[in-house]
DOMIVO-6717 format. One line per field, with one value per atom (N, C-alpha, C): residue number from 1; residue in three letters; atom name; y, z, x. Coordinates in steps of 0.1 Angstrom, whole numbers. Example, Ala and Ser with C-alpha at 12.3 -4.5 7.8 and 13.67 -1.06 7.14 Angstrom:
nr	[1,1,1,2,2,2]
rest	[ALA,ALA,ALA,SER,SER,SER]
atom	[N,CA,C,N,CA,C]
yy	[-57,-45,-33,-22,-11,0]
zz	[78,78,78,71,71,79]
xx	[132,123,132,128,137,129]
END
This chain:
nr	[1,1,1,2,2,2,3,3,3,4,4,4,5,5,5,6,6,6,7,7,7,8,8,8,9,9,9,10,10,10,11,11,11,12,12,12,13,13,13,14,14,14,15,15,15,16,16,16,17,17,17,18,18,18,19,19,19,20,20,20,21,21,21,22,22,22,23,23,23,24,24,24,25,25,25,26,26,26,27,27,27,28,28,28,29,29,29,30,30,30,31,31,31,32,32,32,33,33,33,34,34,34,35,35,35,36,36,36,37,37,37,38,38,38,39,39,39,40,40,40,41,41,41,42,42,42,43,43,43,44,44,44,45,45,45,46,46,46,47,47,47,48,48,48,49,49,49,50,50,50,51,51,51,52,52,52,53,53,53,54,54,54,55,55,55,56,56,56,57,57,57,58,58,58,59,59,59,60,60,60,61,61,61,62,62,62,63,63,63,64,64,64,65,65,65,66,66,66,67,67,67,68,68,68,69,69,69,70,70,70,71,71,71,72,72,72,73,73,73,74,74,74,75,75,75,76,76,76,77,77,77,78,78,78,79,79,79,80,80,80,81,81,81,82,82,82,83,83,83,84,84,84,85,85,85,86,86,86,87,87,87,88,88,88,89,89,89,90,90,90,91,91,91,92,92,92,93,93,93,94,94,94,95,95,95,96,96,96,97,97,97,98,98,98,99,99,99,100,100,100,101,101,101,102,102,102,103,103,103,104,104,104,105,105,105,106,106,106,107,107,107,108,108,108,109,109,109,110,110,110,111,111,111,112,112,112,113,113,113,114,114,114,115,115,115,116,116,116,117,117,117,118,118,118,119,119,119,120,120,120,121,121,121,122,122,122,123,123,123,124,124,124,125,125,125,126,126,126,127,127,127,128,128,128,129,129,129,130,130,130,131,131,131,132,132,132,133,133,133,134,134,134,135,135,135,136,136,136,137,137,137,138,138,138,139,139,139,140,140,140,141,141,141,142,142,142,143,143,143,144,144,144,145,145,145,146,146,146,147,147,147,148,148,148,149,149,149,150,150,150,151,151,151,152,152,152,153,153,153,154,154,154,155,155,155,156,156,156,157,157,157,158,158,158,159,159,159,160,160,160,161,161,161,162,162,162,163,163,163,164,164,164,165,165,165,166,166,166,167,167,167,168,168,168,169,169,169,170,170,170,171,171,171,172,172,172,173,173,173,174,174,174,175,175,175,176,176,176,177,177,177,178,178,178,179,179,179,180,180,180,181,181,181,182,182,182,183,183,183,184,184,184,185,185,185,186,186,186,187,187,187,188,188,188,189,189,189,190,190,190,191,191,191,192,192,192,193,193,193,194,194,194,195,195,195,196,196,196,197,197,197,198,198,198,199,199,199,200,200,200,201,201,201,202,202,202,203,203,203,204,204,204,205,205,205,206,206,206,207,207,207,208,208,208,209,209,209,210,210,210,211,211,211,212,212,212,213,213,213,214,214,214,215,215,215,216,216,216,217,217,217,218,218,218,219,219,219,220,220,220,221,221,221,222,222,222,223,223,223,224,224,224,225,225,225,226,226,226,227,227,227,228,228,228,229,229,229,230,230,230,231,231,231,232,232,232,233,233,233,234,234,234,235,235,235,236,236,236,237,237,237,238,238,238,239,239,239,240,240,240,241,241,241,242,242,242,243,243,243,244,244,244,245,245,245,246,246,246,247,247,247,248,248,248,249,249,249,250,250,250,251,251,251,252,252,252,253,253,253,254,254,254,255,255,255,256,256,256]
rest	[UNK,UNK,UNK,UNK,UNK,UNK,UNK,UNK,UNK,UNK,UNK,UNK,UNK,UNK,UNK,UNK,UNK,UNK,UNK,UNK,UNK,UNK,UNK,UNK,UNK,UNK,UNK,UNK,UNK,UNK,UNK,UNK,UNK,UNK,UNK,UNK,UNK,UNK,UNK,UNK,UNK,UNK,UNK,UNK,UNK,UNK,UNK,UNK,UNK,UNK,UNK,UNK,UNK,UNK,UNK,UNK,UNK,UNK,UNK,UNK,UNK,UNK,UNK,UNK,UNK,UNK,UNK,UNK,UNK,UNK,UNK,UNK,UNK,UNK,UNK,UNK,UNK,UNK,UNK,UNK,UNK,UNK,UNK,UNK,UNK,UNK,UNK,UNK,UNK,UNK,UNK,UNK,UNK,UNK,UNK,UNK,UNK,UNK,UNK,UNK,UNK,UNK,UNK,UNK,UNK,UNK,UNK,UNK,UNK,UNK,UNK,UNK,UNK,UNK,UNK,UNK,UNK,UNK,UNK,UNK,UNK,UNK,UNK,UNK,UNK,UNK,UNK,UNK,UNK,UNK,UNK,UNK,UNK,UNK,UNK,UNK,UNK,UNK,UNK,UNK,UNK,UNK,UNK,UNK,UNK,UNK,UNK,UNK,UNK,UNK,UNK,UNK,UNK,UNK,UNK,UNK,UNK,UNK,UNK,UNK,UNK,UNK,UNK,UNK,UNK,UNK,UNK,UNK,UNK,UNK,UNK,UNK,UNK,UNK,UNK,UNK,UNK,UNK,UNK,UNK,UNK,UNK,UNK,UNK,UNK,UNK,UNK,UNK,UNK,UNK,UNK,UNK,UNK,UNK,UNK,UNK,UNK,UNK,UNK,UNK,UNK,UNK,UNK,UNK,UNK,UNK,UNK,UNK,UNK,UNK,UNK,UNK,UNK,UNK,UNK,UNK,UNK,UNK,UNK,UNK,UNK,UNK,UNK,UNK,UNK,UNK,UNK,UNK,UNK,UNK,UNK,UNK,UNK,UNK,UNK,UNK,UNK,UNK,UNK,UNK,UNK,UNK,UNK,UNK,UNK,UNK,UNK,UNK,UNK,UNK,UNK,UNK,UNK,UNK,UNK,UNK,UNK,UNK,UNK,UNK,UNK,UNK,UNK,UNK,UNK,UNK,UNK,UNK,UNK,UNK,UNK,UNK,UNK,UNK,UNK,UNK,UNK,UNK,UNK,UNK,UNK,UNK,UNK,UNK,UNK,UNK,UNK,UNK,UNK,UNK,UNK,UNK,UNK,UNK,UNK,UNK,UNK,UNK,UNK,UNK,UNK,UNK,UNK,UNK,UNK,UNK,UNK,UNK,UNK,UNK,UNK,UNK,UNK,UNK,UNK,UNK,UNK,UNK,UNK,UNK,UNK,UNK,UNK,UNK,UNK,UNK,UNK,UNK,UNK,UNK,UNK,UNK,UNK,UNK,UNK,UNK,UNK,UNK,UNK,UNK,UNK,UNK,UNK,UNK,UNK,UNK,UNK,UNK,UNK,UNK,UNK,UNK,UNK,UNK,UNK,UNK,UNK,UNK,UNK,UNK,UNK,UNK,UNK,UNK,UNK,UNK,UNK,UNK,UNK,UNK,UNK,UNK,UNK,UNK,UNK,UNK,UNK,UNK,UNK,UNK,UNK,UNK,UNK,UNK,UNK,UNK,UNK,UNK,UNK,UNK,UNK,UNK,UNK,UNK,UNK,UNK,UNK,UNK,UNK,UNK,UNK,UNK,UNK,UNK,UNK,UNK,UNK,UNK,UNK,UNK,UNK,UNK,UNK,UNK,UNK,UNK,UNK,UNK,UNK,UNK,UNK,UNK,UNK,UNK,UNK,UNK,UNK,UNK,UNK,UNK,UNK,UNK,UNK,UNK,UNK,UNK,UNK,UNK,UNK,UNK,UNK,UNK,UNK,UNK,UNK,UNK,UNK,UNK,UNK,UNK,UNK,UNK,UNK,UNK,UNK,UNK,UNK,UNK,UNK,UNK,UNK,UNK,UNK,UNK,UNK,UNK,UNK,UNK,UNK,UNK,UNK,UNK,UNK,UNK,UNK,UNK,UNK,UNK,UNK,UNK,UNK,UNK,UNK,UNK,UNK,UNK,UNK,UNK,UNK,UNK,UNK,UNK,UNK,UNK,UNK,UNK,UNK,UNK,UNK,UNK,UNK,UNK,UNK,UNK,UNK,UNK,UNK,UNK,UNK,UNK,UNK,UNK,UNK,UNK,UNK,UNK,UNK,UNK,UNK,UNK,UNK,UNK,UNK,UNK,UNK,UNK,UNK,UNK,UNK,UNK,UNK,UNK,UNK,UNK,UNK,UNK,UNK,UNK,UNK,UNK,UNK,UNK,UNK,UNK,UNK,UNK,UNK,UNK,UNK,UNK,UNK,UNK,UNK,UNK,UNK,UNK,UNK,UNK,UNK,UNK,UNK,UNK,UNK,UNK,UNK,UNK,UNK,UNK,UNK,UNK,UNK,UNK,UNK,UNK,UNK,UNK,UNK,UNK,UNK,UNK,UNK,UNK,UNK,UNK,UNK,UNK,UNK,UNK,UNK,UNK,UNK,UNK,UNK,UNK,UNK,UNK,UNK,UNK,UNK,UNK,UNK,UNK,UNK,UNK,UNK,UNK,UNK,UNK,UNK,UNK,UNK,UNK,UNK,UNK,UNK,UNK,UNK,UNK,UNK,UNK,UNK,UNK,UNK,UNK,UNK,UNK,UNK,UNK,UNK,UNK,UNK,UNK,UNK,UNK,UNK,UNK,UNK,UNK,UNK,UNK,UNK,UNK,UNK,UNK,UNK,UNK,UNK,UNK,UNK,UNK,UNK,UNK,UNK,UNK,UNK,UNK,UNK,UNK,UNK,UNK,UNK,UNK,UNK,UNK,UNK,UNK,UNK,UNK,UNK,UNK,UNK,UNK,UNK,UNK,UNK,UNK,UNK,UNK,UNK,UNK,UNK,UNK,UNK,UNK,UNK,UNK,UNK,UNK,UNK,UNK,UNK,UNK,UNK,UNK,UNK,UNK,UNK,UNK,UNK,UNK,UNK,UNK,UNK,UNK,UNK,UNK,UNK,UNK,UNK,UNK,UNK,UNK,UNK,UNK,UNK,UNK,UNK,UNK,UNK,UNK,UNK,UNK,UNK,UNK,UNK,UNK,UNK,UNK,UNK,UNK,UNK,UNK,UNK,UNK,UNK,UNK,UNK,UNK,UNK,UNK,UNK,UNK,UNK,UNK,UNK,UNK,UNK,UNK,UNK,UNK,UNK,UNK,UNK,UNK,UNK,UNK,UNK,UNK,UNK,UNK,UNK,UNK,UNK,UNK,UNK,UNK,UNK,UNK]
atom	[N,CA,C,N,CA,C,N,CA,C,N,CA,C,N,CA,C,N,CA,C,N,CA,C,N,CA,C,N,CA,C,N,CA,C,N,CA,C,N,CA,C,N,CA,C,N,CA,C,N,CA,C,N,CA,C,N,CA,C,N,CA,C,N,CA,C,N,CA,C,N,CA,C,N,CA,C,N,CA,C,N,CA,C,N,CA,C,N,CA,C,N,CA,C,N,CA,C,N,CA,C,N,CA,C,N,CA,C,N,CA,C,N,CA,C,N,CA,C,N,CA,C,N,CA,C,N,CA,C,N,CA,C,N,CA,C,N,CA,C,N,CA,C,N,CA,C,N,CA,C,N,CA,C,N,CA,C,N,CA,C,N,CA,C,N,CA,C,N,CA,C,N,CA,C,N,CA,C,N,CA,C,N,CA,C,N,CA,C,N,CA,C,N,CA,C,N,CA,C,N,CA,C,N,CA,C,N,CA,C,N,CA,C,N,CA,C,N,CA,C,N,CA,C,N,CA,C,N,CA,C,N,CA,C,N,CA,C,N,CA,C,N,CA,C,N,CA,C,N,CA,C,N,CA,C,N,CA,C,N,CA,C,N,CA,C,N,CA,C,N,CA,C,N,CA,C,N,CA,C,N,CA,C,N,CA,C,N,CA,C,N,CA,C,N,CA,C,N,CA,C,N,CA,C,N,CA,C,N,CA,C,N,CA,C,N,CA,C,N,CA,C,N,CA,C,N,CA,C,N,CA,C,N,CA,C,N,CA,C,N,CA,C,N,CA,C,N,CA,C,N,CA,C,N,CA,C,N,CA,C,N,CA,C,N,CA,C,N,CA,C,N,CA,C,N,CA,C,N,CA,C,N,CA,C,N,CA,C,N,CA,C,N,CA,C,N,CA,C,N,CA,C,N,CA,C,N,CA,C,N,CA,C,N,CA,C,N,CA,C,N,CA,C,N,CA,C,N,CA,C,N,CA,C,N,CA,C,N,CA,C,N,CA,C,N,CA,C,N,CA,C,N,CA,C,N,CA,C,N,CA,C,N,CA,C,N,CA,C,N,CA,C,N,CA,C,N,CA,C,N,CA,C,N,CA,C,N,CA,C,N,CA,C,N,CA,C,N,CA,C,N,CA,C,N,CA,C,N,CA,C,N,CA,C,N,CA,C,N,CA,C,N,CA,C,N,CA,C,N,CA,C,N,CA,C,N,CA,C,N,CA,C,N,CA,C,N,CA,C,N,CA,C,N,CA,C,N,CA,C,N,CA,C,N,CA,C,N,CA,C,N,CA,C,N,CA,C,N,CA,C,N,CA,C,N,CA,C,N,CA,C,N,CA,C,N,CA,C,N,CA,C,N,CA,C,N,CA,C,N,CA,C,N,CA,C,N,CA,C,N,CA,C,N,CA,C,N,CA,C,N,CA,C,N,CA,C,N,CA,C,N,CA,C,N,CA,C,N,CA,C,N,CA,C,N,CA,C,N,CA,C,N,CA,C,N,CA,C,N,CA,C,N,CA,C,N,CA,C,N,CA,C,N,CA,C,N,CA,C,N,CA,C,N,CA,C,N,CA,C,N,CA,C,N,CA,C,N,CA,C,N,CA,C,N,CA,C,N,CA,C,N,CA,C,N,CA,C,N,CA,C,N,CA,C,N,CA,C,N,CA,C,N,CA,C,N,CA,C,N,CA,C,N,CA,C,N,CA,C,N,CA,C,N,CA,C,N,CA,C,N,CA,C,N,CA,C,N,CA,C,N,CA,C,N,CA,C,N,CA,C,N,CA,C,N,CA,C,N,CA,C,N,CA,C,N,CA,C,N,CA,C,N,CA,C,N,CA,C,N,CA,C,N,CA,C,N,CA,C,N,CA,C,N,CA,C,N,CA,C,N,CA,C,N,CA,C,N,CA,C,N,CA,C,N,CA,C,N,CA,C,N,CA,C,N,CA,C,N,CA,C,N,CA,C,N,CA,C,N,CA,C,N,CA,C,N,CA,C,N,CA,C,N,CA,C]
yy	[-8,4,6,17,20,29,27,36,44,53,59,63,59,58,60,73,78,69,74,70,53,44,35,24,24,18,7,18,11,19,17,20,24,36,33,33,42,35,22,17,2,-7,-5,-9,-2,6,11,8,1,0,-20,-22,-41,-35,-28,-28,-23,-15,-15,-23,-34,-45,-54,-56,-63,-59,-49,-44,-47,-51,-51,-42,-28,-18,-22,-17,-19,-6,-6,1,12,22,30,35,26,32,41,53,60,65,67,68,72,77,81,67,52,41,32,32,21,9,6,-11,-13,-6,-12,-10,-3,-2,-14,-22,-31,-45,-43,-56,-54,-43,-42,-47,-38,-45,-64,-66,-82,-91,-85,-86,-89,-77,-74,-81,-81,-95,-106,-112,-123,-129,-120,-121,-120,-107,-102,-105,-109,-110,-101,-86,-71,-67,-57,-49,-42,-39,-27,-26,-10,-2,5,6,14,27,36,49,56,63,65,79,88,102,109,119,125,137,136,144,160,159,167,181,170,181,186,196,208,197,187,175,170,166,150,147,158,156,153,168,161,150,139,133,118,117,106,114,123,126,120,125,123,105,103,80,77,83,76,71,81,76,66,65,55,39,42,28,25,32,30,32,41,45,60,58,67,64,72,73,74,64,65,72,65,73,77,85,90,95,87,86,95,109,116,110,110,103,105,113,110,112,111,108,122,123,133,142,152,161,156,163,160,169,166,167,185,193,206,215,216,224,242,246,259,269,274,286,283,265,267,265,268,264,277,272,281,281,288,291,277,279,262,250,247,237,236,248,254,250,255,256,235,230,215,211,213,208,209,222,227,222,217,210,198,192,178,178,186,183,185,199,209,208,214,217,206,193,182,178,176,170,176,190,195,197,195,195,188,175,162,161,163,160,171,183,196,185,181,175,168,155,146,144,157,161,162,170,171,153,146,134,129,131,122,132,146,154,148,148,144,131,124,108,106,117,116,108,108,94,98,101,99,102,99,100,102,114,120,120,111,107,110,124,127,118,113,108,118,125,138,137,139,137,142,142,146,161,165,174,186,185,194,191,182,186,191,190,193,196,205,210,203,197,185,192,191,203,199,193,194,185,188,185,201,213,221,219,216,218,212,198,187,194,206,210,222,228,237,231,220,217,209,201,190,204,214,220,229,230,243,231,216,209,206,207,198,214,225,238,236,234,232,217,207,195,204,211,210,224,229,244,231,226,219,212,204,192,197,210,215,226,225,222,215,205,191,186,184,174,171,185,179,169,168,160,147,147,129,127,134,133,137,131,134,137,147,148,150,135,136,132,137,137,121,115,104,109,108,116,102,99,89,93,86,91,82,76,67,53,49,36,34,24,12,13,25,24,28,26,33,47,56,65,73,65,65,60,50,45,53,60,70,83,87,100,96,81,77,77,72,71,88,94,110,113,114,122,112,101,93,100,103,106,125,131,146,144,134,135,123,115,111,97,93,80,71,62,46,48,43,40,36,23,16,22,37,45,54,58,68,62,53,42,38,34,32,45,54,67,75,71,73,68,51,41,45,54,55,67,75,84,86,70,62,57,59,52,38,34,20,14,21,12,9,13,5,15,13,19,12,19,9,7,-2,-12,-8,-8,1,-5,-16,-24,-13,-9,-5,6,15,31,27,16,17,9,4,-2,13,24,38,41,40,43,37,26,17,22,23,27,43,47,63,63,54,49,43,34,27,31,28,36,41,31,35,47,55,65,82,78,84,94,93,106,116,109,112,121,133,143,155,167,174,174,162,154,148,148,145,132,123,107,106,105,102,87,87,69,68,71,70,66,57,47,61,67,77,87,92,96,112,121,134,136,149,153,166,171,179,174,189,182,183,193,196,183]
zz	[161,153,143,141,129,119,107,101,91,83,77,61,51,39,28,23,14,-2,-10,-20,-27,-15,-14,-21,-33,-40,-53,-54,-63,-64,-76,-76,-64,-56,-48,-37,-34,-22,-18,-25,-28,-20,-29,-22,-14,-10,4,18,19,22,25,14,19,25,22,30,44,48,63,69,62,69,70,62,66,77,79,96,103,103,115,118,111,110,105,113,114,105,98,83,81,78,78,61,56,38,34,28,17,5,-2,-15,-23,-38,-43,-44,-49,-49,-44,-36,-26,-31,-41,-39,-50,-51,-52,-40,-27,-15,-13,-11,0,-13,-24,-30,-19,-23,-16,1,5,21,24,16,17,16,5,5,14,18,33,44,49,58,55,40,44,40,39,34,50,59,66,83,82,93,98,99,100,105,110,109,98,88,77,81,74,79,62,57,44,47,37,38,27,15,6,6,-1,7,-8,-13,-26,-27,-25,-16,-29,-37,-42,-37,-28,-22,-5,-3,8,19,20,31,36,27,22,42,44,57,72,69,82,86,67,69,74,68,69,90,93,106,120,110,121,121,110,109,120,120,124,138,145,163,159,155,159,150,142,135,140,141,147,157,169,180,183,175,174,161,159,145,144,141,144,133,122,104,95,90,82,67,58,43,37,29,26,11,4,-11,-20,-31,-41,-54,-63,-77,-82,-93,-97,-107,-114,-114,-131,-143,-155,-161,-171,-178,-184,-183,-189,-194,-200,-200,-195,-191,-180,-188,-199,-204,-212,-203,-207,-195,-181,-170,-169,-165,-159,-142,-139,-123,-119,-127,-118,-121,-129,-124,-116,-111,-103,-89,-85,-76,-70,-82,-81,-77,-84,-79,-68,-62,-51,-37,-41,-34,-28,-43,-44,-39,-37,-37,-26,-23,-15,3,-2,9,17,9,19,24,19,29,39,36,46,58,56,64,74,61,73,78,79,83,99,101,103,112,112,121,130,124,130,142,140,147,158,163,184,186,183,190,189,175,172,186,186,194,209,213,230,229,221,226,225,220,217,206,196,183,171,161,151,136,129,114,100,101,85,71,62,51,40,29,20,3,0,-12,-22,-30,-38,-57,-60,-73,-81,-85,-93,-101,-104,-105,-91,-81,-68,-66,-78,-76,-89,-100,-116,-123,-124,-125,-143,-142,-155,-167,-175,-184,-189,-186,-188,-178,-168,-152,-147,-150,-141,-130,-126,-117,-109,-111,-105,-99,-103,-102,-88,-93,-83,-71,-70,-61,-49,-56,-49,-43,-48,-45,-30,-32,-22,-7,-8,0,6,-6,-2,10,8,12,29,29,43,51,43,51,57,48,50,67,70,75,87,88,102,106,98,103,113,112,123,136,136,147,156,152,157,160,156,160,171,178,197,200,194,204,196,190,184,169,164,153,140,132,117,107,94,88,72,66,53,41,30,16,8,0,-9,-25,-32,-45,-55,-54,-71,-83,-92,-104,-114,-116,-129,-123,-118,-107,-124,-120,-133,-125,-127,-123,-133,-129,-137,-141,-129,-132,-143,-142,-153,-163,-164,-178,-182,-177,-185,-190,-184,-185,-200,-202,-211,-226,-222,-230,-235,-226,-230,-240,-234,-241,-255,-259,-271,-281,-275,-285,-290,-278,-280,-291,-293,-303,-313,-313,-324,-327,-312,-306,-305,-306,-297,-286,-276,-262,-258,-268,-264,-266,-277,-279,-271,-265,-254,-239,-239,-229,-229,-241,-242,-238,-243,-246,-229,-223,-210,-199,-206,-195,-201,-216,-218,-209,-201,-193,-172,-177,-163,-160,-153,-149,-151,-141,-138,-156,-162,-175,-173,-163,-161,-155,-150,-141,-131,-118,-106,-104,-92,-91,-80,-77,-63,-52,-51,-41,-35,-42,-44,-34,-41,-36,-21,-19,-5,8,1,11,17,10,18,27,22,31,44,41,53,63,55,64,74,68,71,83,81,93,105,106,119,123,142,145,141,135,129,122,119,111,120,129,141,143,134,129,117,113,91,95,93,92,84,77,68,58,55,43,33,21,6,4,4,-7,-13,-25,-41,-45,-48,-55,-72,-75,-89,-97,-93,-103,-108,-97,-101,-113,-117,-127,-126,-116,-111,-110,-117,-116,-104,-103,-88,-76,-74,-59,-48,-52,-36,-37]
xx	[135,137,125,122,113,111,108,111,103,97,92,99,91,97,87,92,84,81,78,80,83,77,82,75,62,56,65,79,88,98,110,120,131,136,143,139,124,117,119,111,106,125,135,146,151,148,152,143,134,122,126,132,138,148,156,172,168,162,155,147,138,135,147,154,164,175,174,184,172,161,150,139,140,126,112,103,89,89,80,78,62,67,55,57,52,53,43,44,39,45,27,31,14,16,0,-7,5,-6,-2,-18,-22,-19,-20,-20,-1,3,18,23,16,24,23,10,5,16,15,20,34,41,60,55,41,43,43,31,34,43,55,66,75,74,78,80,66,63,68,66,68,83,89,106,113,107,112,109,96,86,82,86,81,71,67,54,56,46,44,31,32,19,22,9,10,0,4,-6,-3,-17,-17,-17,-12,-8,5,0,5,13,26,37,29,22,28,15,6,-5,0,-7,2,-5,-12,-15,-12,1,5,16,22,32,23,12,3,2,-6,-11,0,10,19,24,29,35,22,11,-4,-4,-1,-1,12,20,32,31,29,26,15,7,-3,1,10,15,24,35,49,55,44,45,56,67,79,87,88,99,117,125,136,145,138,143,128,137,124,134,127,137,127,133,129,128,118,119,104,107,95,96,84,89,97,100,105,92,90,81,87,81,81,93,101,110,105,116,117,131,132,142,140,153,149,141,141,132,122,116,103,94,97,91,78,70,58,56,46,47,40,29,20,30,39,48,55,59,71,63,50,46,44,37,37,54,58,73,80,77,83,78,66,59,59,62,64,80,90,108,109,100,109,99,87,76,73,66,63,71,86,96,101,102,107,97,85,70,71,79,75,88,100,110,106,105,100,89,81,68,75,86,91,104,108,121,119,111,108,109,101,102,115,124,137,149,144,157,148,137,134,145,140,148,166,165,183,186,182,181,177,181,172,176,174,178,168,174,167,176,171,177,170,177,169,180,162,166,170,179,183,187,194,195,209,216,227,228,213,210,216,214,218,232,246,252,259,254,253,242,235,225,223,209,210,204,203,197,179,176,163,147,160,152,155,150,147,139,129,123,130,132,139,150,164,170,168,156,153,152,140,130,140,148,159,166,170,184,183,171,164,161,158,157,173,179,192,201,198,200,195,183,177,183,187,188,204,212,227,222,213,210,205,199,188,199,212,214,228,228,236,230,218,209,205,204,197,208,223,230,237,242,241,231,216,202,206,217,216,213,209,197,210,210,217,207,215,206,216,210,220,210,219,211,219,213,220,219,226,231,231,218,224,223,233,235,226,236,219,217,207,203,187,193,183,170,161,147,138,120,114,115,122,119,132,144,154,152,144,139,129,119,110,121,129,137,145,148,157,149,134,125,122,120,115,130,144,156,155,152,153,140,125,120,126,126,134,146,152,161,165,155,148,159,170,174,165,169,167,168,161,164,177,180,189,202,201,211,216,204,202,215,208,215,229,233,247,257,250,258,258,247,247,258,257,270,281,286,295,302,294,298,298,297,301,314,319,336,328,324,320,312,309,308,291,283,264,261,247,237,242,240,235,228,230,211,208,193,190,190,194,202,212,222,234,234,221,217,207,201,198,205,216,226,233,237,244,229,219,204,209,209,207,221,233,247,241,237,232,219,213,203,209,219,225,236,235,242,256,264,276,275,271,268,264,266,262,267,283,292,291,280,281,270,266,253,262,247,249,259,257,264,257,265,257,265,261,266,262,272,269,273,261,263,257,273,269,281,286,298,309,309,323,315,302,298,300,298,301,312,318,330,334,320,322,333,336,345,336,326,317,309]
END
């Protein structure tokens, strides 16, 4: 099995990225930096025994899919999953967005993924196999108040995964989104750090008042959010497409 995984330098890449070497995937990582890939690839190896292949590549330029779909046959030969995943775009509230953000964002959420998902499909529908897994956000099912872009960019992606994945699914191929709510990363600790200087908290205030609006009482850990990765990639799963999993300690009150 092999797999393709974006965003995978750290945070839920990075664990989603062990949770598929651990079922047995040969690994095509990208991400903007090269050398936290290759630190998580060596990792890799030597935890897992693996092939990893790294490739440095900036979801948020109109390149970025070529260039990761053009790597994949020659590292991986064929691609069985392909985890749609990248950083998030910078904190805004909605009436103060401009176009050049909008356009970086949409890019970065919406365009490359669907580029590369879009490149990778003929081979996954010839073979009768294959699994596209978009990493998403809470935002596309509660629109967050000062992640617009984030809100847009995710929402317009999470729109096309729910549109293809009932295309593709006679040839084998699933196509599902993963919904975490607050997972203990860097990129939740910068968001924690940004909402505490905006209102002139403590971090650690920020935080509390955050798990206070968690059933479960914490963050999860991104262990947590790429064990559903990994359920969603093997065959047992074989039934689950154009579907959203939320892993967020019961935190969304949405029914959709």
């Amino acid at each position: 099995m092999t797999a393709v995984v974006g965003g995978a330098g750290s945070g839920l890449g990075a664990a989603i990225a062990h949770e598929l070497a651990g079922r047995g995937h040969d690994l095509l990582l990208w991400a903007r930096n090269r050398d936290r890939l290759d630190l998580v690839a060596a990792d890799l190896r030597a935890k897992h025994g693996i092939t990893v292949h790294t490739l440095s590549a900036d979801a948020s330029l109109p390149d970025a899919a070529a260039t990761v779909a053009d790597a994949a046959p020659h590292t991986l030969g064929h691609v069985d999953v392909c985890v749609l995943n990248a950083g998030g775009p910078p904190p805004v509230p909605a009436d103060r967005t401009d176009a050049d953000g909008w356009r970086t964002a949409l890019q970065l959420l919406t365009v490359t993924p669907i580029d590369l998902a879009t490149r990778l499909l003929p081979g996954m529908r010839q073979r009768g196999n294959g699994r596209i897994i978009a990493v998403l956000s809470s935002g596309v099912r509660e629109p967050l108040p000062d992640l617009a872009y984030s809100n847009g960019g995710r929402a317009a992606l999470t729109a096309w995964l729910k549109t293809v994945a009932r295309l593709v699914a006679a040839d084998g191929v699933t196509v599902n989104g993963v919904v975490p709510g607050r997972i203990d990363t860097e990129r939740v600790a910068a968001l924690d750090a940004a909402r505490a200087q905006r209102t002139g908290q403590d971090v650690a205030e920020v935080r509390a008042a955050a798990m206070a609006e968690i059933p479960t009482g914490r963050y999860g850990r991104p262990e947590e959010f790429a064990s559903v990765v990994g359920f969603l990639s093997s065959p047992e799963a074989s039934y689950v497409t154009a579907s959203l999993l939320s892993v967020d300690g019961g935190l969304m009150r949405s029914l959709t």
